[in-house]
C-alpha positions as CSV (number, residue, x, y, z in Angstrom):
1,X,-69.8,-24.2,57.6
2,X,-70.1,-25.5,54.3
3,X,-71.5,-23.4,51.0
4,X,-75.3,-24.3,50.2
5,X,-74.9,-26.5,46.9
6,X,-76.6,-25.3,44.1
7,X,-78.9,-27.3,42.3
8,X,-77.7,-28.8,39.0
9,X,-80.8,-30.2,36.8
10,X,-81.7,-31.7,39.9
11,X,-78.1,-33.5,41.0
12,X,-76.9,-32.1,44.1
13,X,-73.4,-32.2,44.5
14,X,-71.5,-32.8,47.7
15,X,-68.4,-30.8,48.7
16,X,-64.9,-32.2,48.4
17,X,-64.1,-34.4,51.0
18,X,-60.6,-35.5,52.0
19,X,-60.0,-39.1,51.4
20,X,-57.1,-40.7,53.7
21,X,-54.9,-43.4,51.6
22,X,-54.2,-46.6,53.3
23,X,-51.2,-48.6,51.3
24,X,-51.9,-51.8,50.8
25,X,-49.8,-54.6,52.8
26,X,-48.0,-56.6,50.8
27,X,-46.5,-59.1,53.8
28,X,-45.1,-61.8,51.3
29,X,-42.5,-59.4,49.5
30,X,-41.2,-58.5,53.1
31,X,-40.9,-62.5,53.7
32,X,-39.1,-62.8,50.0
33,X,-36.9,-60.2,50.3
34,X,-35.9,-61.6,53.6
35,X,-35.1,-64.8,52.3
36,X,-33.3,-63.6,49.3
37,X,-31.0,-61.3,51.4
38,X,-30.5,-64.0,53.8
39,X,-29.2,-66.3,50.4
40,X,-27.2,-63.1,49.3
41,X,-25.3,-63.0,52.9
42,X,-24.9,-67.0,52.8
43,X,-23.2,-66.6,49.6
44,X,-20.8,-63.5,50.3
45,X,-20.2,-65.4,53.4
46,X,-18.7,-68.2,51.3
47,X,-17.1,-66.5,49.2
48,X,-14.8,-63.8,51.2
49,X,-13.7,-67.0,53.9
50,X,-13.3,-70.0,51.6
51,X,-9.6,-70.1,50.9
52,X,-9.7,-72.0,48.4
53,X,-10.5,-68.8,45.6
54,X,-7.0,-66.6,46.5
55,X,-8.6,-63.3,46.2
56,X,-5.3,-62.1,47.0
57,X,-4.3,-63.8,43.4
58,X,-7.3,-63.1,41.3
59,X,-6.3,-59.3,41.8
60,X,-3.0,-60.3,41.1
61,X,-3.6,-61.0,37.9
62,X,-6.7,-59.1,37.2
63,X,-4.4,-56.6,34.9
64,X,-1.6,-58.8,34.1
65,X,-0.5,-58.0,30.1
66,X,-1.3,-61.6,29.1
67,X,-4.8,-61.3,30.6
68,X,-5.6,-57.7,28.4
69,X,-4.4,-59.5,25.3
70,X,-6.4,-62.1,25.5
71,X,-9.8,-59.9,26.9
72,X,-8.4,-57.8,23.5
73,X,-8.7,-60.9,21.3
74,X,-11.8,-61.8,22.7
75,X,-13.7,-58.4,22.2
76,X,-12.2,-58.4,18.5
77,X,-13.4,-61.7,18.1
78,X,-16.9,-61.0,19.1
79,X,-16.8,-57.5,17.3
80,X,-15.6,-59.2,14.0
81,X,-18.2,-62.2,14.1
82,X,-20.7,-60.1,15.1
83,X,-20.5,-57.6,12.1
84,X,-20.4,-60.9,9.9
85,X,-23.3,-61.9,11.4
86,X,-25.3,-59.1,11.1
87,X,-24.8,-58.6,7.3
88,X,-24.9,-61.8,6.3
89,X,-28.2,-62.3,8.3
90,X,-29.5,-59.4,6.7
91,X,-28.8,-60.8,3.4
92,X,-30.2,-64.4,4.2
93,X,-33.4,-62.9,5.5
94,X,-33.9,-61.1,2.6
95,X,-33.4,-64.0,0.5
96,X,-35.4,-66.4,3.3
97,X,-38.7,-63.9,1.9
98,X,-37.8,-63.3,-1.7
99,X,-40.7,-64.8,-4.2
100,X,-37.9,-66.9,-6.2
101,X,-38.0,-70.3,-5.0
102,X,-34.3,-71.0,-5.6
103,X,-33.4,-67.8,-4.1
104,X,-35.8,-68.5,-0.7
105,X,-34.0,-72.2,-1.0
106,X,-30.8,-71.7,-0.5
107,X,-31.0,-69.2,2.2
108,X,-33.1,-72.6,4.0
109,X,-30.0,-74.9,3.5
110,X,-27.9,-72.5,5.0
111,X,-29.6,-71.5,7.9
112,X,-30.6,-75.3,8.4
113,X,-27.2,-76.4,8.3
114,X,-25.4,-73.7,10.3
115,X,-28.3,-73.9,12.9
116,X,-28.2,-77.8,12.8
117,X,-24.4,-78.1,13.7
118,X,-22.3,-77.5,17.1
119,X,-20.5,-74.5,16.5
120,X,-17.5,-76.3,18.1
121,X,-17.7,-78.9,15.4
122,X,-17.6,-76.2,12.8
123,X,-14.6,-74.4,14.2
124,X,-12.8,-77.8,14.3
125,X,-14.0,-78.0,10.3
126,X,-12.6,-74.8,9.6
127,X,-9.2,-75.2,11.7
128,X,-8.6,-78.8,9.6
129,X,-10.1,-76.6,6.3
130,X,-6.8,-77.5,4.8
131,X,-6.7,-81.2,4.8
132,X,-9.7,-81.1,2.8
133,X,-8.7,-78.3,0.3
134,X,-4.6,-77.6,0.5
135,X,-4.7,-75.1,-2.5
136,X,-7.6,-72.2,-2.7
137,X,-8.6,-71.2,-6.3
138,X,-9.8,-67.7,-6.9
139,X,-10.9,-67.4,-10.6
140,X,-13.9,-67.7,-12.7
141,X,-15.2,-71.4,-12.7
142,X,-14.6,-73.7,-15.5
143,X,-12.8,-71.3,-17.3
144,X,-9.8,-68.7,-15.8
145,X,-8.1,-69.3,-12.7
146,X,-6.3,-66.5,-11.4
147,X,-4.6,-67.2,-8.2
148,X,-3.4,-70.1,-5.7
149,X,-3.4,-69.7,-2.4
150,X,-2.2,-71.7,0.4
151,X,-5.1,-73.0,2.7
152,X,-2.9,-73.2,5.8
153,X,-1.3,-69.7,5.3
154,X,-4.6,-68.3,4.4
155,X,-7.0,-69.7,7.3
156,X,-4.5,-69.1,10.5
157,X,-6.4,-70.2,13.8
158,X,-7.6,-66.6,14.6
159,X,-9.4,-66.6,10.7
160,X,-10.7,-70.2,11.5
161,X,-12.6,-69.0,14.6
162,X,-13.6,-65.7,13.0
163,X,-15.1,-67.5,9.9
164,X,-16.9,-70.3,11.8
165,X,-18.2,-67.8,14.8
166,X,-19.2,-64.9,12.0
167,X,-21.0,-67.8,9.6
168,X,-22.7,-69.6,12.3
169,X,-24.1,-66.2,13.7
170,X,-24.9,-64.9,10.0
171,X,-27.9,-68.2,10.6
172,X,-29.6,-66.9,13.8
173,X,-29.6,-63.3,13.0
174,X,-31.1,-64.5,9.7
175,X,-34.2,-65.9,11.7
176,X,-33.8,-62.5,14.1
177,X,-34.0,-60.7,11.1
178,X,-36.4,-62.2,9.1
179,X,-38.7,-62.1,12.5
180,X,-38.6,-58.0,12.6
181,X,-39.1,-57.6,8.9
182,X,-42.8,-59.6,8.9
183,X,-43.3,-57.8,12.3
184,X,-44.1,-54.7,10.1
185,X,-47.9,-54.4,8.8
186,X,-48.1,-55.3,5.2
187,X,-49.7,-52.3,4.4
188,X,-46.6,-50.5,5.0
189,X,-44.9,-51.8,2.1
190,X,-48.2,-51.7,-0.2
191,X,-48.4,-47.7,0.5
192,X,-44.2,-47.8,-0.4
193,X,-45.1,-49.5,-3.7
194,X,-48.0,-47.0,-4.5
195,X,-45.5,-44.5,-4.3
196,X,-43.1,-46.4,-7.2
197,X,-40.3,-47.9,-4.4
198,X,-38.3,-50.1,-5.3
199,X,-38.3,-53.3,-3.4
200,X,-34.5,-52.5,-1.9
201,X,-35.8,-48.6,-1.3
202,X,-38.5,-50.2,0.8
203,X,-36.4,-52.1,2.5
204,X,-33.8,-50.1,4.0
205,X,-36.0,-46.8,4.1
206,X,-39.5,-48.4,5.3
207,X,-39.1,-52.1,6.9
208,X,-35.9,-51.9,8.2
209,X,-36.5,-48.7,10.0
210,X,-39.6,-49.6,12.3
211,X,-38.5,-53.6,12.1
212,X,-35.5,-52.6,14.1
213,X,-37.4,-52.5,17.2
214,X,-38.5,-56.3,17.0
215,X,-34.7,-56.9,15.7
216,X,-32.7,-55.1,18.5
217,X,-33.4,-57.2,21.8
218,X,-32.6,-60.7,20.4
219,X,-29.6,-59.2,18.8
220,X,-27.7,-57.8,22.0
221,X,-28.8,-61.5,23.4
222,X,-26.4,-62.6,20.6
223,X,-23.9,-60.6,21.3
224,X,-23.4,-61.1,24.6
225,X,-23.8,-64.7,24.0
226,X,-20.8,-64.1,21.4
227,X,-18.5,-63.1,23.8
228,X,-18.6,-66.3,25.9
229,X,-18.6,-68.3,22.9
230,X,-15.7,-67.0,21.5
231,X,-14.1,-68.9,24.6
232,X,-14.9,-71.8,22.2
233,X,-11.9,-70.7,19.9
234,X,-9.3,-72.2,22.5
235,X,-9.6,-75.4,21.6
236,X,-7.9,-74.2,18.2
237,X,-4.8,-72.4,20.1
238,X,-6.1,-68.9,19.9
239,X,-5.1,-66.9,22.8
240,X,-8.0,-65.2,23.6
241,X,-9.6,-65.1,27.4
242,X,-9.9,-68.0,28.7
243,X,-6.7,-69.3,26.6
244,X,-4.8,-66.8,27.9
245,X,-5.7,-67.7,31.6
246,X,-5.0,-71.4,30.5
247,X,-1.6,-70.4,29.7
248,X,-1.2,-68.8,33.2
249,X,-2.6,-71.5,35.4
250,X,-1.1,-74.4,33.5
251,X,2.4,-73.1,35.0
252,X,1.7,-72.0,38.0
253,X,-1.2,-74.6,39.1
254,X,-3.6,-71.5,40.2
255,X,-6.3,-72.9,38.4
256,X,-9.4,-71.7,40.2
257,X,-8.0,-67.7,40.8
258,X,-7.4,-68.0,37.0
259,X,-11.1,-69.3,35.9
260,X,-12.4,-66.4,38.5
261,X,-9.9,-63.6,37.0
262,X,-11.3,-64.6,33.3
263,X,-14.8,-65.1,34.6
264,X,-14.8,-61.4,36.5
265,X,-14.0,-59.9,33.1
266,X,-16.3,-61.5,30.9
267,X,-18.9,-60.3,33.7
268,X,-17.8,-57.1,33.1
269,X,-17.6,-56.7,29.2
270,X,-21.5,-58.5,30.0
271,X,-22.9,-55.9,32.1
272,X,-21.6,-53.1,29.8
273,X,-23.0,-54.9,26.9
274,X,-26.6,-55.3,28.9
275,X,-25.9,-51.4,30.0
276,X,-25.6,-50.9,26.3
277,X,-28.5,-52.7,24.9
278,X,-30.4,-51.3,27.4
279,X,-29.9,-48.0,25.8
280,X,-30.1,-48.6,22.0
281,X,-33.7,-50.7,23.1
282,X,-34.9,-47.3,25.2
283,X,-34.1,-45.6,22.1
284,X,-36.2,-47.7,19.4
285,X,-39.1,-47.5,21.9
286,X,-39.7,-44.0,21.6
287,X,-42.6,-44.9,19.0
288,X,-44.3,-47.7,20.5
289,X,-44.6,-47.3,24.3
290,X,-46.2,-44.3,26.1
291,X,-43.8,-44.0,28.3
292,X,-40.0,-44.7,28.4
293,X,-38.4,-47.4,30.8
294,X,-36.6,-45.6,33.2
295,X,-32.8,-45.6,33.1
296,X,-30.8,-47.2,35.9
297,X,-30.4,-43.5,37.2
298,X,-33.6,-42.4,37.4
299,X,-34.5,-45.9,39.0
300,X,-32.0,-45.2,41.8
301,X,-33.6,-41.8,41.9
302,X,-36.8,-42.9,43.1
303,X,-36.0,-45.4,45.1
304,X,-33.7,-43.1,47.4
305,X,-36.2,-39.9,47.0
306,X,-39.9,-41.4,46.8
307,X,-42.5,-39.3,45.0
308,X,-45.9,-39.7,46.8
309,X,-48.9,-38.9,44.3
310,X,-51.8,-36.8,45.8
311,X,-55.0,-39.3,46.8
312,X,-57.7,-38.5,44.4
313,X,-60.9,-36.7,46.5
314,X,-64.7,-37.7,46.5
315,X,-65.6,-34.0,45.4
316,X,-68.3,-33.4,43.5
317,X,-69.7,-36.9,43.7
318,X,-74.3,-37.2,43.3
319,X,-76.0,-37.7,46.7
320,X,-77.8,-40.7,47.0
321,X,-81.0,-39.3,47.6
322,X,-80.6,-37.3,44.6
323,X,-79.5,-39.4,42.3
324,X,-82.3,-39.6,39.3
């Protein structure tokens, strides 16, 4: 038998009462997993007993010497252009905001014309670079020249596709950039000049800092978008990935085991890239969310051990009849 309830101020309060939690029913994700699982099995079905893909090749020449040189290449392609990028787009965002009109300008042309042409054509441009300029100067203009330089010793292929991927990427991480850095409050940088910062101190101590994570998530979008577009470069002869399996298949006639071997690796180099921007992102977060997305691990975690919350109780809810 229950305790008598005192009375509070005239609000009697019931005892706790145990409150049984019905889940809700959620009858359409049962019906769309279904269907996507039937897909999944349609598609594995087609793949493992179409003949046509030679498995038995694809592993063949999954770790074949001419297929790590060229995934080699490729990730020092996409390393290289990517660091290019990054710095240059730094610098061009910085100019993009600067107060000087001829300064803001010119970072406009550049971005506009990078952004406004294939990056195909522009590898082609800097492959034929030396039909337009045979000799290279280095010296002070209009006055002292110091050195010639052969254009077609100087750009080889591999340079051509590293200058036209790193340039063309400097333009979108510009805009990236420039994005992150007018994320951050304005008063930010008024408290920074109150202090006597200079504009460059508040840059890389105060902006950069808390701009990085608006800047992060589009830039591991570029980067794995860098490694398939440096597939682009085989147009010029460079032997990266998918030159490499060109090479292969162009002998033996194995075309499609070839395009899978090449496309299984960039997958891979993909999902370790995601795996890693997934990472740096959780990291930058730590300020701005409550709480952390949970890591693949701890996902997998509570899907295989469920934690079931305890269902609130009705205790000391007012009566009706004494509710004033």
């Amino acid at each position: 038998m229950d305790a008598p309830v005192p009375d509070m101020g005239g609000l009697a309060f019931l005892p706790a009462e145990k409150v049984k939690a019905v889940p809700l029913r959620h009858p359409g994700r049962w019906v769309a997993a279904g269907l996507v699982a039937l897909v999944a099995a349609g598609v594995a079905f087609v793949l493992t007993t179409t003949p046509g893909f030679h498995w038995d090749i694809v592993f063949n020449f999954f770790t074949d010497r001419r297929i790590i040189n060229g995934l080699y290449l490729t990730l020092l392609l996409t390393a290289v252009a990517m660091a290019i990028g990054i710095v240059l787009g730094i610098v061009l965002a910085v100019m993009r905001l600067s107060p000087n009109p001829i300064v803001s300008g010119a970072a406009w042309v550049y971005i506009w014309f990078f952004r406004g042409t294939p990056v195909l054509v522009q590898i082609l441009l800097w492959y034929n670079v030396a039909s337009l300029f045979p000799n290279i100067t280095l010296g002070i203009p209009f006055t002292t020249v110091f050195t010639h330089l052969d254009a077609n010793t100087l750009i080889a292929p591999l340079t051509a596709g590293i200058l036209a991927l790193g340039l063309n990427e400097g333009a979108y991480m510009a805009e990236i950039v420039r994005a992150g850095i007018i994320s951050v409050a304005s008063g930010q940088t008024e408290a920074a000049q109150a202090l006597g910062m200079t504009r460059l101190q508040i840059m890389r101590r105060i902006v950069l800092p808390q701009a990085m994570r608006v800047i992060i998530p589009p830039t591991g979008n570029e980067t794995i978008s860098m490694l398939k577009t440096s597939s682009l470069v085989s147009v010029i002869a460079v032997t990266e990935l998918l030159y490499s399996a060109q090479l292969i298949y162009a002998v033996n006639f194995r075309t499609i085991p070839l395009l899978l071997t090449a496309s299984v690796w960039y997958l891979i180099c993909t999902s370790v890239l995601t795996a890693g921007q997934f990472y740096v992102e959780r990291r930058y977060a730590r300020g701005s969310s409550r709480e952390l997305p949970l890591t693949p691990l701890q996902r997998l975690r509570r899907l295989l051990i469920p934690t079931h919350s305890t269902p609130s109780t009705a205790a000391l809810l007012p009566s009706g009849r004494d509710r004033r």
